[in-house]
VEXMI-495631 format. One record per residue (C-alpha): residue in three letters; x, y, z. Coordinates in steps of 0.5 Angstrom, whole numbers, padded with zeros to 4 digits, always signed. Last residue first. Layout:
BEGIN
ALAXYZ
...
END
This chain:
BEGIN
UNK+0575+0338-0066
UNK+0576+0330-0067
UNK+0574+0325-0063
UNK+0580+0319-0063
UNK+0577+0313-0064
UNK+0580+0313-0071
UNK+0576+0319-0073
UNK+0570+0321-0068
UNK+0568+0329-0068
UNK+0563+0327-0074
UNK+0561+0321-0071
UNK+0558+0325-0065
UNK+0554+0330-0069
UNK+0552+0324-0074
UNK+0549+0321-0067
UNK+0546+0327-0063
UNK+0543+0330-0069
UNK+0542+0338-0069
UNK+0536+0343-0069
UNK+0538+0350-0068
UNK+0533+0352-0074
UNK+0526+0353-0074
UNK+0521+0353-0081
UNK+0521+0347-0083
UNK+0523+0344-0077
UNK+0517+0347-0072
UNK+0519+0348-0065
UNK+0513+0349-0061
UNK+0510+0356-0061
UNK+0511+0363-0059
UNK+0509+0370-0059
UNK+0509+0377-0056
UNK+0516+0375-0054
UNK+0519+0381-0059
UNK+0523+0377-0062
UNK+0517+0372-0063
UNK+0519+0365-0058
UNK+0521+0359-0060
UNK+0519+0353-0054
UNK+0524+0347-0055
UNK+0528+0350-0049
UNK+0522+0351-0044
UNK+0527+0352-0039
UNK+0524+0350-0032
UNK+0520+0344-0036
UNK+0526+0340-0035
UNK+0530+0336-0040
UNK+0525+0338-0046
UNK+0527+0331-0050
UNK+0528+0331-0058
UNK+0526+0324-0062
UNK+0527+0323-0069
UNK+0526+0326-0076
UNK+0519+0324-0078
UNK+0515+0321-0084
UNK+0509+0318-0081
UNK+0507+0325-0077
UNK+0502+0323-0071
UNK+0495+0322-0073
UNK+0490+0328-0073
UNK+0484+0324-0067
UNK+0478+0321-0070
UNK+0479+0317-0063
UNK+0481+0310-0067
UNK+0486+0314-0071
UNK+0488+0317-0065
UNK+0490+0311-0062
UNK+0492+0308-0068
UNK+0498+0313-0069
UNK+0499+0312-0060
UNK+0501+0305-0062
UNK+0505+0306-0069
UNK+0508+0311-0065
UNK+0510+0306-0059
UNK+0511+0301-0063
UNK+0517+0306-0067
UNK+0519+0308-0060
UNK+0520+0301-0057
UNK+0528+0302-0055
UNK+0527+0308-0054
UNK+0522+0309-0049
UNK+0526+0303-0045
UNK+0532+0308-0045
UNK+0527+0313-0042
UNK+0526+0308-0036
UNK+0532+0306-0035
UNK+0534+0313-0035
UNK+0530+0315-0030
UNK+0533+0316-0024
UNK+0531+0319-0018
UNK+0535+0317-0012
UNK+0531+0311-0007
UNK+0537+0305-0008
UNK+0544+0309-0010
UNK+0546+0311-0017
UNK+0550+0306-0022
UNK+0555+0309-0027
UNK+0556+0303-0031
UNK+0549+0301-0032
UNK+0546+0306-0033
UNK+0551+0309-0039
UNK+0549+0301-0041
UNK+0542+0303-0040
UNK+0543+0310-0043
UNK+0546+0307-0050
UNK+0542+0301-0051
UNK+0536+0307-0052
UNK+0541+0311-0056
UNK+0542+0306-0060
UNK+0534+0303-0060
UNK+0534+0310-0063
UNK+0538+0310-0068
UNK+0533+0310-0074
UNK+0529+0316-0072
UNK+0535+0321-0071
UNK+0536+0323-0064
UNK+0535+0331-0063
UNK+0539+0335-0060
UNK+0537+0343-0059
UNK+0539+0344-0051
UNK+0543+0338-0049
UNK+0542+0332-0046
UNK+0544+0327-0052
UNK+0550+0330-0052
UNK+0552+0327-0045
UNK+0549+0320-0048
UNK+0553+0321-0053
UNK+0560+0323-0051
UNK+0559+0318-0045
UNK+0558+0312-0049
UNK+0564+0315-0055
UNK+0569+0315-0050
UNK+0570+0322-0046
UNK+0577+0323-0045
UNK+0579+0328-0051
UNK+0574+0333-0049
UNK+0569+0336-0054
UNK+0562+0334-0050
UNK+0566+0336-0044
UNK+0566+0343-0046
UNK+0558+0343-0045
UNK+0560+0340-0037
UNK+0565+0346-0036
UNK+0560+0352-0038
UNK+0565+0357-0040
UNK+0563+0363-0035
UNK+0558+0364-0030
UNK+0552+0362-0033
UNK+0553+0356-0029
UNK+0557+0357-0023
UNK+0553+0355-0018
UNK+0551+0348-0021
UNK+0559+0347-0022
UNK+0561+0347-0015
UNK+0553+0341-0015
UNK+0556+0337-0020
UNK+0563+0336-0017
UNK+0560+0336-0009
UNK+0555+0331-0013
UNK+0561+0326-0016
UNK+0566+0325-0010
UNK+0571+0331-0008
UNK+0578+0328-0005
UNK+0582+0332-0010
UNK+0578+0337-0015
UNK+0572+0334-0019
UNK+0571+0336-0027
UNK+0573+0329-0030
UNK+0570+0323-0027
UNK+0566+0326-0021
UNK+0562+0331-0026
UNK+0561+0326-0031
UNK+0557+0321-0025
UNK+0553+0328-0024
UNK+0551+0330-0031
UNK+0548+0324-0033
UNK+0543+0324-0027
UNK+0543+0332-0028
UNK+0540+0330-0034
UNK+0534+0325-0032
UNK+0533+0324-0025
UNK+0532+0331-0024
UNK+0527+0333-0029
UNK+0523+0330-0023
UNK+0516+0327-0026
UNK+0518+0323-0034
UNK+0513+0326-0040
UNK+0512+0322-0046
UNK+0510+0323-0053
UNK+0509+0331-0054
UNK+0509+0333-0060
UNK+0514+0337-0065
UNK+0511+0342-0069
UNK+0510+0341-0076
UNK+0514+0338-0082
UNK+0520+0333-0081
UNK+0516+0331-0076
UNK+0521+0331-0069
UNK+0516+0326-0064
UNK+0518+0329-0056
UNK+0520+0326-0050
UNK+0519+0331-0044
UNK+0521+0332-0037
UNK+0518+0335-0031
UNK+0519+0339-0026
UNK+0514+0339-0020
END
């Protein structure tokens, strides 16, 4: 089963794994689909007719949903938890109970049916107890003799599904790869100072 991945984002060193969510599916696309149905959807199309039409286009052409994060009719809620999805993103260390209040209010707003995979309550709780969280999971491997997590770090990226490997940097010639590292990769961005940067006014800027 796919999974996703929360991870630390040292300002030196590979990123580290922190949290693992089982079924990818309730993680992005559970924020995909609900934009989908508000912007993308034909008439008389619900929001998982929307997503799925778009699915099948992927890789196809311009990608609808990515052009969403720059669309004037997005507020900022749905700007950064859209922005928060995608590949290379990563939420800065002193906003991450933002983000946590951010995905539980998205939640909130864009409620899912009794039974469907959803884990954003669950990642926004990560959030919000992120910084114990590390403080715990740094004594633990203290205790264990273990290497310590990074004090010093950047923030949290997600591997949204374990289908793409997306924070894995490979060799050129792909005999190679290992975990991002930001003292030696780039294509890193921060999903707050991006989404503030597109934001003048209240009006999102291009």
């Amino acid at each position: 089963m796919s999974r996703t991945t929360v991870y630390c984002v040292p300002r030196s060193g590979h990123i580290l794994p922190v949290a693992e969510y089982h079924n990818a599916w309730g993680a992005a696309p559970r924020v995909w689909t609900p934009l989908c149905g508000k912007y993308l959807a034909k008439p008389n199309e619900d929001a998982n007719a929307a997503f799925c039409r778009w699915l099948q286009s992927f890789g196809k052409g311009e990608d609808a949903v990515a052009n969403l994060f720059t669309d004037p009719r997005l507020d900022r809620l749905e700007r950064l938890v859209l922005g928060w999805t995608f590949d290379w993103a990563v939420v800065e260390a002193a906003r991450d109970a933002a983000m946590g209040l951010a995905l539980r209010e998205f939640d909130a707003r864009y409620p899912v049916a009794e039974g469907r995979v959803n884990h954003l309550p669950a990642l926004a709780n990560f959030y919000l107890g992120a910084e114990e969280r590390l403080d715990q999971m740094t004594a633990t491997c203290k205790s264990r003799g273990g290497v310590a997590l990074p004090l010093d770090w950047l923030g949290w990226c997600v591997e949204q599904t374990s289908v793409s490997d997306s924070w894995t940097v490979r060799s050129d010639d792909g005999e190679e790869s290992h975990k991002y590292d930001p003292s030696r990769d780039s294509g890193a961005w921060f999903v707050f100072r991006e989404v503030e940067r597109r934001l003048f006014d209240g009006r999102p800027q291009p």
